[in-house]
C-alpha positions as CSV (number, residue, x, y, z in Angstrom):
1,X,127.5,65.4,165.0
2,X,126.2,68.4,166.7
3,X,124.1,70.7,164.8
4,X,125.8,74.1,164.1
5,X,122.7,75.6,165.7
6,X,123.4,74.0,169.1
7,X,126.5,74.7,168.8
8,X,126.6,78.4,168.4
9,X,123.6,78.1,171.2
10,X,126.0,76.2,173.7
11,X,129.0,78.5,172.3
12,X,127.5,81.7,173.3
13,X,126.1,80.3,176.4
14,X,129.2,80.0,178.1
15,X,131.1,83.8,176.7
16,X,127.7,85.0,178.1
17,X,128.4,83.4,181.6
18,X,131.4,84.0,181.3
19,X,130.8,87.5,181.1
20,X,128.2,87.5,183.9
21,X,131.2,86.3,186.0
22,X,133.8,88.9,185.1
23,X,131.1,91.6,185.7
24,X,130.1,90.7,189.2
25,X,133.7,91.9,190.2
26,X,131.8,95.6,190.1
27,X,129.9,94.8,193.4
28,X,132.5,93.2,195.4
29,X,134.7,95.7,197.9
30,X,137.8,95.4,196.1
31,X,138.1,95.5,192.4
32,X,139.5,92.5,190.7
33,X,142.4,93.6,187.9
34,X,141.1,91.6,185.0
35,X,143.6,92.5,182.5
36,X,146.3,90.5,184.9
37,X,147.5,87.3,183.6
38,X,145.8,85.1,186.1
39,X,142.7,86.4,186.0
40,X,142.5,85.8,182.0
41,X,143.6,82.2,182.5
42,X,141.2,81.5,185.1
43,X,138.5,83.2,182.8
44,X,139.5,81.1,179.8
45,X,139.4,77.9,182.1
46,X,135.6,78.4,183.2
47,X,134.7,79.1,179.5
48,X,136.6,75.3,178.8
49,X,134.7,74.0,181.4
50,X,131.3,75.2,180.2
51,X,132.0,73.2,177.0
52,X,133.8,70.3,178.3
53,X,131.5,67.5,177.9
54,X,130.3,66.5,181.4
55,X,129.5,63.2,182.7
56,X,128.1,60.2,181.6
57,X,125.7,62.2,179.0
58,X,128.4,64.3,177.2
59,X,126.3,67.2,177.7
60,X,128.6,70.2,178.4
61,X,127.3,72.4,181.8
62,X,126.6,75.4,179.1
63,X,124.1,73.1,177.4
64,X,122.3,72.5,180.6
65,X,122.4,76.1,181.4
66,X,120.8,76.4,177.9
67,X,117.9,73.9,179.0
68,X,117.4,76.0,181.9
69,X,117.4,80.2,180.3
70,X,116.9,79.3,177.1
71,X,118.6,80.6,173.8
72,X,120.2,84.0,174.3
73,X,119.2,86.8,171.6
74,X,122.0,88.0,169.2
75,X,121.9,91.3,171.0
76,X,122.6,89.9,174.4
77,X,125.4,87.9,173.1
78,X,126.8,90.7,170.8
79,X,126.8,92.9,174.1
80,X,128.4,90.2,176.7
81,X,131.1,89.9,173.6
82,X,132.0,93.5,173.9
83,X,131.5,93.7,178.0
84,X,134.7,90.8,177.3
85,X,136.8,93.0,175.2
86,X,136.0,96.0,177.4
87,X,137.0,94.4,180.4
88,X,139.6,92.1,179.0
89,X,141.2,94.0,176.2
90,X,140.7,97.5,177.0
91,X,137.6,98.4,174.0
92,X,136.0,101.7,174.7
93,X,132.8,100.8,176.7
94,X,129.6,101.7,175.0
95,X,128.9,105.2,176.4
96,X,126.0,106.0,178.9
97,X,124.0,107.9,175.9
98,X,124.3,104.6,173.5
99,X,123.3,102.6,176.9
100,X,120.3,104.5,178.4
101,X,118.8,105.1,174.7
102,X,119.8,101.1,173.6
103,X,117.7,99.9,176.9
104,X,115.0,102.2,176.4
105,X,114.1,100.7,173.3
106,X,114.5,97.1,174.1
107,X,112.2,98.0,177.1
108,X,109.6,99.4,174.8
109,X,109.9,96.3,172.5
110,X,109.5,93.9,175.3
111,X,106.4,95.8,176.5
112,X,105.1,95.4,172.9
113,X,105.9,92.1,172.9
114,X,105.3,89.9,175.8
115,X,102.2,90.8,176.9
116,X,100.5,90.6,173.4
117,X,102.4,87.0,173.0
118,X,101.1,86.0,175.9
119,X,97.5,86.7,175.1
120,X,96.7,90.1,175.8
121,X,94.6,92.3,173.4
122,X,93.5,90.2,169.8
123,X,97.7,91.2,168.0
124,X,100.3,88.9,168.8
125,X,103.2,90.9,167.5
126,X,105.0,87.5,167.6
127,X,103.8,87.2,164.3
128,X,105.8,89.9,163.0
129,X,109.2,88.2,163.4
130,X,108.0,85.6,160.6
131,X,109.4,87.7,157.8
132,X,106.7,90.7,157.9
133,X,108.0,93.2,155.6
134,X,105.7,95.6,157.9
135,X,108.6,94.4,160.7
136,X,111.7,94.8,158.5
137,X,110.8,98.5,157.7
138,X,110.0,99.3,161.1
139,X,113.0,98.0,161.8
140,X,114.9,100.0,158.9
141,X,113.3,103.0,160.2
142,X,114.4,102.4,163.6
143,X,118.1,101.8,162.3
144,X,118.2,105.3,160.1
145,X,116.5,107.4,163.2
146,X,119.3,106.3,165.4
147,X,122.1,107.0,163.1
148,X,120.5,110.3,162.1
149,X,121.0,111.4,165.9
150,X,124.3,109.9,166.5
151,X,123.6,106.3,168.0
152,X,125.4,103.4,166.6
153,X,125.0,100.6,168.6
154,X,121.4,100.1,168.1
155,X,122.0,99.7,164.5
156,X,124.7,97.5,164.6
157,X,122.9,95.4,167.0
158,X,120.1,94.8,164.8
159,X,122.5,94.7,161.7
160,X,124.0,91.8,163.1
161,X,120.3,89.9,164.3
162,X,119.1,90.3,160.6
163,X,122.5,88.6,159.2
164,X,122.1,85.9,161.4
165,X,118.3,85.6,161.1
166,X,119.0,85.4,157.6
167,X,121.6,82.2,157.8
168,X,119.3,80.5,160.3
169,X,122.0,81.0,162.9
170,X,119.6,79.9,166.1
171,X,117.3,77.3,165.6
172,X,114.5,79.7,166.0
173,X,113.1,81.1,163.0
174,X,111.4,84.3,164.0
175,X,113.2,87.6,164.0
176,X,111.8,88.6,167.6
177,X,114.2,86.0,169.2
178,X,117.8,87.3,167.4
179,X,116.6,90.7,168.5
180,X,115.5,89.6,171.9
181,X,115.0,87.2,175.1
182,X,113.5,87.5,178.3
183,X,116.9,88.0,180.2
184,X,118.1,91.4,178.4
185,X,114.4,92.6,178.2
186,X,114.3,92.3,182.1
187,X,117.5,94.2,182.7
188,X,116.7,96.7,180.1
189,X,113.2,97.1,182.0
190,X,114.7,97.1,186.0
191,X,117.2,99.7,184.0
192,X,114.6,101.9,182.8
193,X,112.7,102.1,185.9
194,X,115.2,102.6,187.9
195,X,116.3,105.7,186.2
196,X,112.7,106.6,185.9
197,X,112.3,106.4,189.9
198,X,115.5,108.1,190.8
199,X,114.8,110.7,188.5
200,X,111.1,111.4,190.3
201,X,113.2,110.6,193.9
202,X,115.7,113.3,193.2
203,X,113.3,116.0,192.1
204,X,111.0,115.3,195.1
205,X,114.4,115.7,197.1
206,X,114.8,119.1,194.9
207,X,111.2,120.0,195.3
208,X,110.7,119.7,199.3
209,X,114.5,120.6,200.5
């Protein structure tokens, strides 16, 4: 019997593909209505397929997927979960304020991260995610800031990686990887610094015209 760990793994492997797929409609010439009919159906049977069992090994593709990326973070899935309903069922969108300020801290958390994980400097602030109380209140702190000034979706997000840290919902047991993974911290990087060099290219365009 699969493990409930693998399963919510494979599970949230394919809505996040799925996702993926319904979102590359954006750069295409003509804009694909994905509230029609067919277009739901044909989106519910590539999320089938992802967790049909495949082959002679019964692995379903999303598992092999898995084997390549990785386990997605809670906040990646939580997000392609509402980029579904968005799309699909009409949800408000998360607003370009909640966005740019959501990004901006994963960006600064993958900075933190990565490079002392991988070595750099004497801190590994991997080390954190094993249940540092110093973590959890930096964490806390983070959450209350952000409601203070109006942002709810960086709470929520982290809301819902404690509760599933807590329950051992991925097979990893450090906090760092419910709140992130190396796919939304290099979107949430390309998307800072590419608001940070169009910013600098419009005022040199301001500056010299």
């Amino acid at each position: 019997m699969i493990a409930l760990t693998d399963a919510f793994a494979v599970f949230g492997m394919a809505m996040a593909l799925c996702a993926g797929a319904l979102s590359l409609q954006r750069f295409g010439r003509h804009k694909i209505y994905v509230r029609l009919p067919w277009v739901k159906g044909l989106l519910l049977a590539l999320f089938v397929a992802l967790l049909v069992p495949m082959g002679s090994t019964s692995i379903p593709l999303a598992a092999f997927f898995r084997g390549f990326v990785g386990d997605l973070s809670i906040s990646l899935l939580a997000l392609s979960f509402w980029s579904l309903c968005h799309r699909l069922l009409g949800v408000l969108p998360i607003s370009k304020r909640e966005l740019t300020a959501l990004l901006a801290v994963v960006a600064a958390a993958a900075l933190l991260l990565y490079p002392t994980a991988l070595g750099f400097g004497d801190w590994d602030a991997y080390r954190l995610g094993w249940g540092s109380w110093w973590f959890l209140l930096a964490l806390l702190l983070l959450c209350g800031c952000s409601a203070w000034i109006g942002l709810r979706v960086l709470p929520a997000l982290v809301a819902l990686a404690l509760l599933a840290w807590s329950v051992g919902l991925m097979a990893s047991g450090n906090l760092w990887d419910y709140l992130l993974d190396p796919w939304l911290s290099a979107f949430a990087l390309g998307f800072v610094i590419n608001k940070v060099f169009i910013k600098y290219w419009q005022n040199g365009r301001r500056r010299f015209s």
